[in-house]
C-alpha positions as CSV (number, residue, x, y, z in Angstrom):
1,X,14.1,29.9,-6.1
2,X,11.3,31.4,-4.0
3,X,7.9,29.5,-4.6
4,X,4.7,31.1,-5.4
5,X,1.8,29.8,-3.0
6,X,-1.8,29.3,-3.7
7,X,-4.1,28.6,-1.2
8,X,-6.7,27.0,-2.6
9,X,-9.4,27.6,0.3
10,X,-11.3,31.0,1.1
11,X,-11.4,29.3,5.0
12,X,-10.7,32.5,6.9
13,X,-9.3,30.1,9.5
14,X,-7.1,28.3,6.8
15,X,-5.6,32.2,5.8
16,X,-4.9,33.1,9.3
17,X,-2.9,29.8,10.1
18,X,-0.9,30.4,6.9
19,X,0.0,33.5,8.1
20,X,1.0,32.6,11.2
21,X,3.1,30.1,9.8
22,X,5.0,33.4,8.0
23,X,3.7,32.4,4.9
24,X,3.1,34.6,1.7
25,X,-0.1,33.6,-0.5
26,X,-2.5,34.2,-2.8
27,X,-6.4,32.3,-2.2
28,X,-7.9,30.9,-5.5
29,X,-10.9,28.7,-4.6
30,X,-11.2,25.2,-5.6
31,X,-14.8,25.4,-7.2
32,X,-15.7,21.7,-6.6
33,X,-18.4,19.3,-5.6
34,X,-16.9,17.9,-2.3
35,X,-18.1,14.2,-2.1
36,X,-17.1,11.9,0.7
37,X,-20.0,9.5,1.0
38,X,-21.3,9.2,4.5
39,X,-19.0,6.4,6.1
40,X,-15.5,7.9,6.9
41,X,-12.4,6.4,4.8
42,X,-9.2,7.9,4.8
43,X,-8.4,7.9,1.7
44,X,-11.3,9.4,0.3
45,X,-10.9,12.1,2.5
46,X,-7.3,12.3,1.1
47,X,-8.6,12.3,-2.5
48,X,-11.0,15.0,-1.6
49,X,-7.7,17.6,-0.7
50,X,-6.1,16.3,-3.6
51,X,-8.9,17.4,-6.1
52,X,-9.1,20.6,-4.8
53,X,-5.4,21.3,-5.2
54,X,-5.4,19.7,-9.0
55,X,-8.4,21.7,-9.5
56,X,-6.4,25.2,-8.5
57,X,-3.5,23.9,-10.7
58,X,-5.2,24.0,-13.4
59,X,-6.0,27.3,-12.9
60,X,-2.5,29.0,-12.1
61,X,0.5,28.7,-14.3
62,X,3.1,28.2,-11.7
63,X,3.0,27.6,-7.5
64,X,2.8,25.8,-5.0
65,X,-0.9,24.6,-4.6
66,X,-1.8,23.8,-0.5
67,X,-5.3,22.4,0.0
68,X,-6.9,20.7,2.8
69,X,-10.4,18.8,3.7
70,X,-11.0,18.7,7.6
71,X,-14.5,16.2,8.5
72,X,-15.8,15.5,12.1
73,X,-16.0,11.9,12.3
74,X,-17.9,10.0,15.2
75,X,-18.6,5.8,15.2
76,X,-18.0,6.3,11.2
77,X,-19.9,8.9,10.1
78,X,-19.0,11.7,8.6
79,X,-20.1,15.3,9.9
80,X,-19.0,18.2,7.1
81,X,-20.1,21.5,7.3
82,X,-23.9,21.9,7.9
83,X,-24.8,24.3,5.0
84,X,-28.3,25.4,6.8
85,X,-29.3,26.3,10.4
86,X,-32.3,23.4,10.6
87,X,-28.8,20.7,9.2
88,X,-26.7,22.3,11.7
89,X,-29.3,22.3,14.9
90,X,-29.4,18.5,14.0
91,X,-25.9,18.2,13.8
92,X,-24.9,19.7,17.0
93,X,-27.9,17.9,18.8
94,X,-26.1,14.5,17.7
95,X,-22.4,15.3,18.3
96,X,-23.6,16.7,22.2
97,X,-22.2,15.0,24.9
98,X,-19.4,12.6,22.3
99,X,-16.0,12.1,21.5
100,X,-15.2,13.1,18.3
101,X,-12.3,12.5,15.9
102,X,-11.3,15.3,13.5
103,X,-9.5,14.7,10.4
104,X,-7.9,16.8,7.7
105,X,-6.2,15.8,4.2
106,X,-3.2,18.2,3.1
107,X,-2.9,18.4,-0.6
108,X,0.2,20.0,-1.9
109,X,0.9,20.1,-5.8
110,X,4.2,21.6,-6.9
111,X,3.5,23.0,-10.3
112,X,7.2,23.8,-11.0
113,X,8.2,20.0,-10.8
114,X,5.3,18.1,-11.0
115,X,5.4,16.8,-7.5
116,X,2.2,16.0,-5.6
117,X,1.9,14.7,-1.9
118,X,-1.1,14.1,-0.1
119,X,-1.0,13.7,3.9
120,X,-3.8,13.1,6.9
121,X,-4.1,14.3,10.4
122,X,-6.5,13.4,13.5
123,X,-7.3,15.0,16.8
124,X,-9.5,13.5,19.6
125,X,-11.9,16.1,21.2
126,X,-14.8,15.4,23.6
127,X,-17.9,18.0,23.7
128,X,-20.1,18.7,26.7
129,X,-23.7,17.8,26.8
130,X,-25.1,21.1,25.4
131,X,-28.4,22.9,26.6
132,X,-30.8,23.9,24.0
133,X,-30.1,27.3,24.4
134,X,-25.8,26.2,23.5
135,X,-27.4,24.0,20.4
136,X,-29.4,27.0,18.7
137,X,-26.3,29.5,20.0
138,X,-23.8,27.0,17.9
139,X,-26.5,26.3,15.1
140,X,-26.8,29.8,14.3
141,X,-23.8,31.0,13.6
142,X,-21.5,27.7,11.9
143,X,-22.8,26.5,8.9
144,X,-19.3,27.0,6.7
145,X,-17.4,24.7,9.5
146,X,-16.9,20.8,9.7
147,X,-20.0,19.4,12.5
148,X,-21.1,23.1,13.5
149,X,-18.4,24.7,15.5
150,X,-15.6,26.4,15.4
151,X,-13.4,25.5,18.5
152,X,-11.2,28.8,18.4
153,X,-14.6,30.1,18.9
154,X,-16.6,27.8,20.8
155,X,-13.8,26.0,23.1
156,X,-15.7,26.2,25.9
157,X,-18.0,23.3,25.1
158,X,-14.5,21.3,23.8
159,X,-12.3,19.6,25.4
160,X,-9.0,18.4,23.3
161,X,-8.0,15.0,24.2
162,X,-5.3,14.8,22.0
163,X,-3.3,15.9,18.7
164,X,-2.7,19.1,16.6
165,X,-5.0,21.7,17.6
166,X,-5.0,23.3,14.3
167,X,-6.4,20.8,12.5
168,X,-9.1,21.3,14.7
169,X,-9.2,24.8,13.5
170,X,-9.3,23.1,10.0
171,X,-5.4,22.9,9.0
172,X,-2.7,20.9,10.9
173,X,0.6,23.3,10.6
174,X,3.1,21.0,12.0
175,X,2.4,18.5,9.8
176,X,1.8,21.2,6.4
177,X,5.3,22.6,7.7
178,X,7.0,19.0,7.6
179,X,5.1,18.5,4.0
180,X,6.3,22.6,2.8
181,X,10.2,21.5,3.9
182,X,10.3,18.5,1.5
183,X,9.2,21.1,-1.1
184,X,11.6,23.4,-0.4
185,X,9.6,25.6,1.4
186,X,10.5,27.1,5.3
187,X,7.6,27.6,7.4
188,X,7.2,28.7,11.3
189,X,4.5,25.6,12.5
190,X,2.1,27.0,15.3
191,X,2.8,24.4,18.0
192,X,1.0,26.6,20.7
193,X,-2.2,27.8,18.9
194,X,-4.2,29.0,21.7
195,X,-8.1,29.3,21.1
């Protein structure tokens, strides 16, 4: 039986990794408060994905539900998406010149059998010292994305020092294709994302 899937994100980067991956799916938003606290744990990052895909379920009478929750995490804190350009200036002024760790939950709820799985990813990146003229550039135009950036955008400040580049980009697709398979579910996962 071919599974229905829900993407319950309106990420553009989120729709265009699916899509690559050869996927067919429909978007319904989570419509939840995301709260992680402001010290980094794992698992509430994982229970994060895993209310936004319950909270989709309940919405759609039958599919396969994919959510995800990516955070920028440096020495323990916890840097989401910075909602306003004064947040965001602040942000980026802080994360210039680190190594950062970026981490994403993947939900996945399987309405037709009742099977949920929940699975975490990290990737090591270092940014450059930025000017003030690369802060404001960055500030102005990132407030949906985790710590200010977007590194398909913006990878000229980035280095990657290790991991899955797209869960930089906000969704790790070898490990989502590994989760889909034990679903039933083939996938293509983008090994090669180029920025």
């Amino acid at each position: 039986m071919k599974k229905y899937i829900v993407l319950a994100s309106e990420s553009p980067r989120r729709k265009e990794l699916l899509k690559r991956m050869g996927l067919t799916f429909k978007v319904v938003p989570p419509d939840i408060e995301e709260k992680l606290g402001k010290r980094f744990m794992a698992k509430s990052l994982k229970r994060v994905a895993l209310q936004k895909a319950a909270a989709v379920a309940k919405r759609v009478k039958n599919g396969l539900i994919i959510a995800a929750d990516t955070v920028v995490v440096v020495k323990g804190v916890i840097y989401g998406k910075p909602g306003t350009i004064k947040k965001a200036r602040v942000m980026i002024k802080t994360l210039s010149g680190t190594t950062q760790n970026v981490w994403t939950s993947v939900a996945v709820i399987d309405k037709y059998s009742g099977k949920k799985e929940v699975k975490t990813c990290v990737s090591k990146i270092k940014m450059k010292c930025l000017s003030e003229k690369e802060i404001e550039y960055l500030a102005a135009k990132n407030l949906d994305k985790a710590g200010g950036y977007g590194i398909q955008e913006d990878d000229k400040y980035l280095t990657v020092l290790g991991g899955s580049r797209t869960n930089i980009v906000g969704l790790p697709t070898e490990l989502l294709s590994k989760m889909l398979k034990s679903f039933g579910v083939k996938s293509k996962p983008i090994v090669k994302y180029r920025f």
